[in-house]
SEROTOR-373265 format. One line per field, with one value per residue (C-alpha): residue in three letters; z, y, x. Coordinates in steps of 0.02 Angstrom, whole numbers. Example, Ala and Ser with C-alpha at 12.3 -4.5 7.8 and 13.67 -1.06 7.14 Angstrom:
code <- c(Ala, Ser)
Z <- c(390, 357)
Y <- c(-225, -53)
X <- c(615, 684)
***
This chain:
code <- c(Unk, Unk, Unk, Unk, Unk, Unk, Unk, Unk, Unk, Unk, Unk, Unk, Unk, Unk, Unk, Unk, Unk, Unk, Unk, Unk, Unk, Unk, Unk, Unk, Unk, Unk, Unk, Unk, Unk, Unk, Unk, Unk, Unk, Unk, Unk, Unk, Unk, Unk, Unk, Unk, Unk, Unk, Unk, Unk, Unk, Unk, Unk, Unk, Unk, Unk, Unk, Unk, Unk, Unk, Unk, Unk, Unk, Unk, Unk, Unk, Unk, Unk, Unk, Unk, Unk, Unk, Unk, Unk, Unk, Unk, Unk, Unk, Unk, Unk, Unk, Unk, Unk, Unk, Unk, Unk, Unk, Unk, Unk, Unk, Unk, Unk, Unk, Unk, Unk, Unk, Unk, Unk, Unk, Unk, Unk, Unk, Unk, Unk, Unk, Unk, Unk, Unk, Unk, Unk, Unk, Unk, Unk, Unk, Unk, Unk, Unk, Unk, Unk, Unk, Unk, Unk, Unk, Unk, Unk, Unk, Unk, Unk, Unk, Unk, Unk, Unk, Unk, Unk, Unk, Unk, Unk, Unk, Unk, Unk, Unk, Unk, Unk, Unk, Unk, Unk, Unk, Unk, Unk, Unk, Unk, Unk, Unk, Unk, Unk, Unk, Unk, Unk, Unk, Unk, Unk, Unk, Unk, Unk, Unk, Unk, Unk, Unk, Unk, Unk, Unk, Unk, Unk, Unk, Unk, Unk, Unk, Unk, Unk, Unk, Unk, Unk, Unk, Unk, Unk, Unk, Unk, Unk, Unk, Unk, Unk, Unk, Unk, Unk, Unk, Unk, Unk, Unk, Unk, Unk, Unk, Unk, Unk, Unk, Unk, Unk, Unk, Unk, Unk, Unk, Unk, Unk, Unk, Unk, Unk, Unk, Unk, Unk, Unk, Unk, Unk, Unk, Unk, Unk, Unk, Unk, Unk, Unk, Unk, Unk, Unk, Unk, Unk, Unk, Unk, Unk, Unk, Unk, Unk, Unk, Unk, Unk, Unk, Unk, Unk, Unk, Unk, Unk, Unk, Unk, Unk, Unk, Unk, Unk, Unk, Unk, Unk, Unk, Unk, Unk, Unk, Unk, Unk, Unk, Unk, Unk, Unk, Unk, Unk, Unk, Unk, Unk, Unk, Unk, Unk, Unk, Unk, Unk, Unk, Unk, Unk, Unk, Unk, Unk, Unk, Unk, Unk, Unk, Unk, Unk, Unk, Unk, Unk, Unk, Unk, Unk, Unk, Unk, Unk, Unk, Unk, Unk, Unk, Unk, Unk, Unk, Unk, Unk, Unk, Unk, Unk, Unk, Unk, Unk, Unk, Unk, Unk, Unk, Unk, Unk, Unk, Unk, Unk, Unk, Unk, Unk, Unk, Unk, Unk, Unk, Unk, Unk, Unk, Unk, Unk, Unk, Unk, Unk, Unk, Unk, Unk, Unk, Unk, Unk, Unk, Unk, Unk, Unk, Unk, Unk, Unk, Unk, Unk, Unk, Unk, Unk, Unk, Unk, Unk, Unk, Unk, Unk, Unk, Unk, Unk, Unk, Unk, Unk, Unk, Unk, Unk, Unk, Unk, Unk, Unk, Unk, Unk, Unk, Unk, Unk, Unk, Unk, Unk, Unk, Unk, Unk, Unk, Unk, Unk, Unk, Unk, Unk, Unk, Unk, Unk, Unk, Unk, Unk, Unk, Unk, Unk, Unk, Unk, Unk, Unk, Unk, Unk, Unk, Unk, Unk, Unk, Unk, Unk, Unk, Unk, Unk, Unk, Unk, Unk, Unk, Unk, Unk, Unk, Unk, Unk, Unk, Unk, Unk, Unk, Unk, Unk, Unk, Unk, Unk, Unk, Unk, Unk, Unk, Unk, Unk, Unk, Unk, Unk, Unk, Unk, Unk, Unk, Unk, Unk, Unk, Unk, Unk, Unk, Unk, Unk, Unk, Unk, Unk, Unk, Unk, Unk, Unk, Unk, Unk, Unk, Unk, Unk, Unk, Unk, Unk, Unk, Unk, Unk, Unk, Unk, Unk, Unk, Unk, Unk, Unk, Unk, Unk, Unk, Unk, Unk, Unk, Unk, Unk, Unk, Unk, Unk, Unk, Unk, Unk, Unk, Unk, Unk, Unk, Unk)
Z <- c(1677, 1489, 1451, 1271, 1198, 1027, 964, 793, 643, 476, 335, 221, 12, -38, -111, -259, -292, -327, -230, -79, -11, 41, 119, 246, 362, 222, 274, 341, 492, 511, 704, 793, 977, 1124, 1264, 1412, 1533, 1388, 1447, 1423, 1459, 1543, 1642, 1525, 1548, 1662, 1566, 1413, 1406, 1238, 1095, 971, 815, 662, 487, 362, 209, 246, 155, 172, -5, -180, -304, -433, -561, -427, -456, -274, -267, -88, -94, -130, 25, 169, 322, 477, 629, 755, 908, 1092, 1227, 1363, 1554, 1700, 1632, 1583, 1389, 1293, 1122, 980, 800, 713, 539, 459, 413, 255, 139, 8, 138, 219, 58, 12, 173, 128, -27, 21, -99, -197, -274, -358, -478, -394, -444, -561, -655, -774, -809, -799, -607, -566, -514, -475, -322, -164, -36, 99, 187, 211, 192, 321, 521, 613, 789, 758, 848, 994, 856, 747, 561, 416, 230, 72, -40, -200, -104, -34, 128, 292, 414, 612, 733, 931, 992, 1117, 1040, 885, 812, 639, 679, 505, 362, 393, 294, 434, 476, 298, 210, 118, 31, -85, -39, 41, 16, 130, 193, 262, 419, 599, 664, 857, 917, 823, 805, 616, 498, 321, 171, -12, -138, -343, -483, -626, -743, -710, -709, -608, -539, -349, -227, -52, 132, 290, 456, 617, 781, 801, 646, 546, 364, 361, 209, 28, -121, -301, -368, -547, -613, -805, -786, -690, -558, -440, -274, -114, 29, 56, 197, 326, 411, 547, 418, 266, 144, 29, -112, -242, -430, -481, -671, -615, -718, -808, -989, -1056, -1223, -1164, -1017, -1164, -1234, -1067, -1018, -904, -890, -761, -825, -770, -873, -830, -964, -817, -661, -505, -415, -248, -228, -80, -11, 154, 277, 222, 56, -105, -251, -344, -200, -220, -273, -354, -362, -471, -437, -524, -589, -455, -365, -172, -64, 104, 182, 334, 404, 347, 429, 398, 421, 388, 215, 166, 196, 205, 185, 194, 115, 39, -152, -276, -385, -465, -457, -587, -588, -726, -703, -787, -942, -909, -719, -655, -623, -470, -428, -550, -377, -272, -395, -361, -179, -134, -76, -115, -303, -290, -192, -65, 6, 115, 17, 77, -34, 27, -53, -44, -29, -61, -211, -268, -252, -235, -170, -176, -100, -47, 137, 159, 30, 156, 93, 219, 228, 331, 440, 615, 713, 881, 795, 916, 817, 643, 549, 662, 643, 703, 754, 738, 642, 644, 465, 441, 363, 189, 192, 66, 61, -112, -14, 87, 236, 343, 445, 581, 627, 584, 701, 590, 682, 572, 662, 626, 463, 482, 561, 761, 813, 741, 774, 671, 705, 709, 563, 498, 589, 505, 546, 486, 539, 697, 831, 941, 1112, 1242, 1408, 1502, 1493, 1435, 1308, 1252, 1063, 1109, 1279, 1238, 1187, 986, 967, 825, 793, 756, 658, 582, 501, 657, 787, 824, 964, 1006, 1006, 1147, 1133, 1235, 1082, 1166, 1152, 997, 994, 1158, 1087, 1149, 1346, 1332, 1212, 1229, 1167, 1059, 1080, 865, 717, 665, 464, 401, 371, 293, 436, 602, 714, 924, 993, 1146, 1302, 1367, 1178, 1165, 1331, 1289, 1143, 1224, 1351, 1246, 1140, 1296, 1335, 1168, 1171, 1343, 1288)
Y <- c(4464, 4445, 4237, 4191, 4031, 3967, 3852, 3816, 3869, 3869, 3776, 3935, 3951, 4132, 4223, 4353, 4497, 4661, 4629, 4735, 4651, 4529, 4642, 4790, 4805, 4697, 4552, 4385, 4291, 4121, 4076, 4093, 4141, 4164, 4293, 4362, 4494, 4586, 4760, 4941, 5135, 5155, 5071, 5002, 5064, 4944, 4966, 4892, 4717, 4625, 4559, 4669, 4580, 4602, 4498, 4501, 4413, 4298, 4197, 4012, 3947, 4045, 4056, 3925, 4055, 4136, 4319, 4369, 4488, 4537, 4491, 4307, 4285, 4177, 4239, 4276, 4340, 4437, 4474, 4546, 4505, 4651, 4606, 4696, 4808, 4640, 4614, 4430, 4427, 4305, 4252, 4126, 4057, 4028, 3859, 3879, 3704, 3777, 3806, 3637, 3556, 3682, 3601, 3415, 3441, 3556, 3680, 3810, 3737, 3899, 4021, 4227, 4357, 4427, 4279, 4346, 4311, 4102, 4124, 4231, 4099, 3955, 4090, 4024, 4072, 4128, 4226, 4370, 4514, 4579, 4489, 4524, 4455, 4357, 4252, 4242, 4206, 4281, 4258, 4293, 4351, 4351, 4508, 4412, 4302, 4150, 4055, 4160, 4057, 4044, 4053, 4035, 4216, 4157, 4035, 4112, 3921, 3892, 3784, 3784, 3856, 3942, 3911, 3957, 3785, 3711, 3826, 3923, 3857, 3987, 4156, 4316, 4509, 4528, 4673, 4600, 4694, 4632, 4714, 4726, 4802, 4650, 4522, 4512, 4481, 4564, 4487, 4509, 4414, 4434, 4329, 4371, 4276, 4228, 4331, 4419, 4435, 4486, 4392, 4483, 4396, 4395, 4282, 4275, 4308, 4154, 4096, 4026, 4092, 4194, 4281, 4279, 4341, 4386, 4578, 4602, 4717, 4772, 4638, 4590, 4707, 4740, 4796, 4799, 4871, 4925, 5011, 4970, 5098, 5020, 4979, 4960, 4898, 4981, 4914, 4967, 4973, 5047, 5080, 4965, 4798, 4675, 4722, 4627, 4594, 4540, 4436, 4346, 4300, 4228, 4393, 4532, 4715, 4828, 4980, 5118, 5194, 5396, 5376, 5249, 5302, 5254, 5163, 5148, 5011, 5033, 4875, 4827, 4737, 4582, 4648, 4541, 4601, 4670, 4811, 4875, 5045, 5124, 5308, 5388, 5482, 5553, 5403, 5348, 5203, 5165, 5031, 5070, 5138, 5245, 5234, 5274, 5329, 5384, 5564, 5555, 5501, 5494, 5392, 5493, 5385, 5410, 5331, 5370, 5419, 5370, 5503, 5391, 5194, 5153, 5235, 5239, 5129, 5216, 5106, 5005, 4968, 4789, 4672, 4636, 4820, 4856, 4796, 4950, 5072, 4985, 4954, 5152, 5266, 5387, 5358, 5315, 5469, 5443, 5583, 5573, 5601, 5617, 5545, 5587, 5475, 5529, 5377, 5496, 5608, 5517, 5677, 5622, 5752, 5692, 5831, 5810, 5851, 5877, 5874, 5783, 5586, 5492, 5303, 5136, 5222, 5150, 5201, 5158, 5010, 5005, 5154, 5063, 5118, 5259, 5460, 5455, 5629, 5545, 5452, 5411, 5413, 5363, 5472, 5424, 5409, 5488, 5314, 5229, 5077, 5006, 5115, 5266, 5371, 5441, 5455, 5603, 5634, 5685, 5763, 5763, 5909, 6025, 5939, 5976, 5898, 5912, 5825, 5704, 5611, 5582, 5453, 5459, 5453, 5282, 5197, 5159, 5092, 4992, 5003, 5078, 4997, 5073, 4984, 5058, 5088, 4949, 4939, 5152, 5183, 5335, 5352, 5444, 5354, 5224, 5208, 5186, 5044, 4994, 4902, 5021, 4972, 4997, 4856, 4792, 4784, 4829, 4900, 4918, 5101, 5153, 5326, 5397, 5436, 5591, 5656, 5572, 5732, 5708, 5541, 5360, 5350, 5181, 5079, 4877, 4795, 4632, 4506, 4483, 4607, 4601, 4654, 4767, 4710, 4738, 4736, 4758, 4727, 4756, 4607, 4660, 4527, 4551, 4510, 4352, 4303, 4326, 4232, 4086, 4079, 4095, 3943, 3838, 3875, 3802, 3646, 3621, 3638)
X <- c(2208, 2167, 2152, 2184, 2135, 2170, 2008, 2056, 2192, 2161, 2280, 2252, 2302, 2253, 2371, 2366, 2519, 2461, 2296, 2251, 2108, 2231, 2361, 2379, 2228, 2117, 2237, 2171, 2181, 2178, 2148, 2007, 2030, 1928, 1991, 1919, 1917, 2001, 2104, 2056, 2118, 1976, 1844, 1689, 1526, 1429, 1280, 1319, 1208, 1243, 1340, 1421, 1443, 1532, 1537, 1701, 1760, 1886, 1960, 2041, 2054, 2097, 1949, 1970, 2071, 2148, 2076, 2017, 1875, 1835, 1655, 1729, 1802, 1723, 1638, 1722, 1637, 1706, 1617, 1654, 1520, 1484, 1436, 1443, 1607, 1675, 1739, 1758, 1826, 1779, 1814, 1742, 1721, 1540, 1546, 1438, 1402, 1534, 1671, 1637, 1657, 1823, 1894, 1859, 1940, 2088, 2076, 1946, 1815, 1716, 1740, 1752, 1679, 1819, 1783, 1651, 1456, 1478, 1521, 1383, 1243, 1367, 1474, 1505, 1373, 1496, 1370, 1508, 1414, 1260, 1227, 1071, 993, 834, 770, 897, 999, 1145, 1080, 1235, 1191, 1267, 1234, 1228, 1067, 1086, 1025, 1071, 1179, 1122, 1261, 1244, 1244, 1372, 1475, 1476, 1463, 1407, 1214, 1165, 1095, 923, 773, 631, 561, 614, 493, 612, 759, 790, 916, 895, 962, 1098, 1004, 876, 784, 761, 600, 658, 473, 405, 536, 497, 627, 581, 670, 700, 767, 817, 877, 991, 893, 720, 581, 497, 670, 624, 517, 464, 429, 417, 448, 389, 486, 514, 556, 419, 379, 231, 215, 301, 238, 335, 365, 386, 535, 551, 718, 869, 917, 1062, 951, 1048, 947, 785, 691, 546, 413, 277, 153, 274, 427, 501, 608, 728, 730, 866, 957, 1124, 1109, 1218, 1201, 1062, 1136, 1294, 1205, 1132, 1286, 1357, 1449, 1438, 1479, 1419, 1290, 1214, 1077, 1048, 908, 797, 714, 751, 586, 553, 414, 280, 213, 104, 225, 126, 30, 34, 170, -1, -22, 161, 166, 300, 368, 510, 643, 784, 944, 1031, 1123, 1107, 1212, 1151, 987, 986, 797, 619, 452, 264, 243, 19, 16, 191, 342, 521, 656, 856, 1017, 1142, 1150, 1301, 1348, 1471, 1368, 1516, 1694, 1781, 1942, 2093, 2179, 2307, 2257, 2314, 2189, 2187, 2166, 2009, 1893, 1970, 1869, 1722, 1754, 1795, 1647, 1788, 1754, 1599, 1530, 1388, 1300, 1140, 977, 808, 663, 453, 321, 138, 39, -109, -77, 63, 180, 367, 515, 695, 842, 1022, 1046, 1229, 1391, 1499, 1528, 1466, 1410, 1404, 1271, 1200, 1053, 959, 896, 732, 688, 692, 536, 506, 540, 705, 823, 985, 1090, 1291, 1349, 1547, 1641, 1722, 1909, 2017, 2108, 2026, 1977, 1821, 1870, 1796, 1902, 1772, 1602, 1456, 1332, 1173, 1011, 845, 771, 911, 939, 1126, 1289, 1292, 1445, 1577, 1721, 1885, 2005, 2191, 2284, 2306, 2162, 2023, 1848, 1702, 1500, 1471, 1337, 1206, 1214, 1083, 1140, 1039, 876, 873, 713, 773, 833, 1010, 1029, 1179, 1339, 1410, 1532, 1668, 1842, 1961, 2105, 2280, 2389, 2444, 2325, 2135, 2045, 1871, 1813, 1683, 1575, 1447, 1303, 1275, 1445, 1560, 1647, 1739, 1812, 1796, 1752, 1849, 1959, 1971, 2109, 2101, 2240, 2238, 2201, 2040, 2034, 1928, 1745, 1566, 1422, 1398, 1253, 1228, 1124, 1055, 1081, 888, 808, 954, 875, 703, 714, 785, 649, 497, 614, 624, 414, 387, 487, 421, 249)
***
């Protein structure tokens, strides 16, 4: 029998008319619950062993103007544990510093993004955005860089803002890469203002900083993923900017400049910012990467290409609905691209793969920064909003679509997961996992990787809606334990 507990409710002020990242399926919640032994259609696999995880924005209190951008809102994490066929359900609130001091105060206390250039380095780190595993913890990010946030994989309680060992107080992309063969977690970070706008490091598995070192860009950038092979990282540079003339006259305006390059910087897993190498490639704009790899001396990389970075917003739109242009991959257009980099010649080759819009994409993350054959793209809804309405199974090999899923009409999903089933090495040998969701209720989708075709092989029900979200992430119960042992070792030693 499903047992629901309330933990906590939140005195919430958010409000905007006209806004629809606070209605519908966007809307927020303002408990968080903990239930077990949660129901389902269908028995769940046994063999899922782990935590999956997803981040949201969230919001308690308006922005100080009251002009809600989604990005503004604060984290929420959602998160259903798998044991032995058994289900528990979580939702908790990141307690960053600025929502801490939001609550002392009762009320808003920062500027949004809708709120021009002036709010840009004083926003809210809410940590909303990306969630990872690292060591045998859950680490938050925000994508505009900030500290990441640890939270007890369990629990899902906020432990504090993460600056490995106090050696690094500064932010990081939320994109940041966990390293599961090697524990590594590979960080970037940028500035809007000071130059050479991106620094570059790495920390160890358990959580000590063991490498930074500063990469200089021709200016301020906008980069918001990157990828990692066995031996390498590679980061963007790509011609999306705040104006720079209007930047110096305390304002901002979103460009893209066809007349720039896109670079893709190479860089030793732990070289200095004077080994990077960079390679062109034709303008473009890219939110999310898919993986990358060393074929002999090159690296081939995937993501997903914009063919629209910036819409163009039709006159006379309200404000408040100005963000769902630049929140829509059906304006924006993703498509999956494959880039090759010759670390040898110095040959580049850049060519789309497929026309279908695809995005949000999850792999088996054991194979991060190795030749992969699959990946499970989500399909782009037709709805102009952050939504996807199904999931693409792509195969490398065949270079073409092999399977896919599409939801009913009206649900909607976020990021899918790869969970393995038990301890299985094998790169298609699990199970993809997502909340599923309409404006009333969410469920948590269940697929056999093999076989997303044939549709979910179980559906869990939660006892509240979850609202839509950014990232998603599938700790896995043997490296949470793992972690925690070689933890305990140390502090016994």
């Amino acid at each position: 029998m499903v047992k629901v507990v309330v933990e906590n409710a939140y005195a919430a002020d958010i409000a905007e008319e006209g806004n629809d990242y606070l209605d519908g399926i966007f809307r927020p919640v303002f408990e968080e619950v903990t239930a077990t032994d949660l129901d389902s259609d269908r028995p769940i696999p046994a063999d899922i062993d782990g935590i999956y995880v997803r981040n949201g924005h969230n919001p308690i209190y308006r922005p100080q103007s009251g002009r809600y951008h989604w990005f503004d809102g604060d984290s929420m994490v959602h998160g259903v544990a798998f044991e032995n066929g058994r289900a528990t359900y979580r939702n908790r609130m990141v307690l960053t510093a600025g929502l801490l001091a939001e609550m002392e105060e009762g009320k808003g206390l920062f500027l949004g993004l809708r709120d021009g250039f002036a709010a840009e380095e004083g926003l809210k780190n809410n940590s909303g955005t990306d969630i990872v595993l690292h060591n045998g913890e859950i680490k938050t990010m925000f994508a505009r860089c900030g500290q990441p946030y640890r939270l007890d994989p369990y629990s899902l309680q906020t432990l504090g803002p993460d600056s490995f060992g106090g050696a690094w107080t500064k932010g990081v992309s939320a994109h940041s890469k966990t390293d599961e063969r090697t524990g590594e977690f590979v960080f970037f970070n940028y500035s809007f203002n000071t130059a050479p706008y991106m620094e570059y490091g790495v920390v160890s598995a358990d959580n000590r900083l063991l490498h930074v070192t500063e990469i200089e860009l021709p200016g301020a950038r906008l980069p918001h993923d990157s990828w990692i092979t066995e031996h390498y990282t590679i980061l963007h540079d790509l011609p999306l900017f705040w104006d720079p003339e209007l930047i110096a006259r305390g304002k901002k305006k979103l460009t893209f400049d066809r007349s720039l390059k896109s670079r893709f910087g190479v860089i030793p897993r732990h070289g200095k910012g004077d080994e990077i190498r960079w390679f062109e490639f034709e303008p473009t704009y890219m939110l999310h990467t898919v993986n990358a790899w060393e074929e002999g001396d090159e690296i081939v990389a995937y993501g997903f290409s914009l063919e629209i970075p910036v819409p163009e917003v039709p006159a006379g739109t309200p404000s408040a609905k100005v963000q769902n242009y630049f929140l829509s991959f059906a304006y924006q257009k993703p498509r999956l691209i494959e880039y090759r980099m010759n670390l040898k010649t110095g040959e580049t080759a850049e060519r789309f793969l497929d026309d279908q819009l695809v995005e949000m994409p999850c792999i088996n993350n054991r194979f991060m920064g190795l030749k992969t054959r699959y990946a499970y793209n989500t399909l782009v809804s037709e709805t102009p909003l952050f939504l996807m309405s199904g999931i693409q199974k792509w195969d490398f090999e065949a270079m073409a679509e092999v399977d896919r899923y599409e939801l009913p009409e009206g649900k909607y999903m976020g990021q899918p997961v790869f969970a393995p089933k038990g301890e299985a090495t094998g790169e298609e040998d699990g199970y993809l996992i997502a909340f599923v969701t309409d404006a009333d209720r969410t469920d948590v989708y269940i697929w056999d990787a093999r076989s997303i075709g044939a549709g979910p092989v179980s559906i869990v029900a939660l006892p509240q809606r979850v609202p839509s979200g950014s990232h998603a992430y599938f700790a896995r119960g043997g490296d949470i334990r793992a972690a925690q042992a070689r933890r305990g070792q140390r502090e016994a030693a």
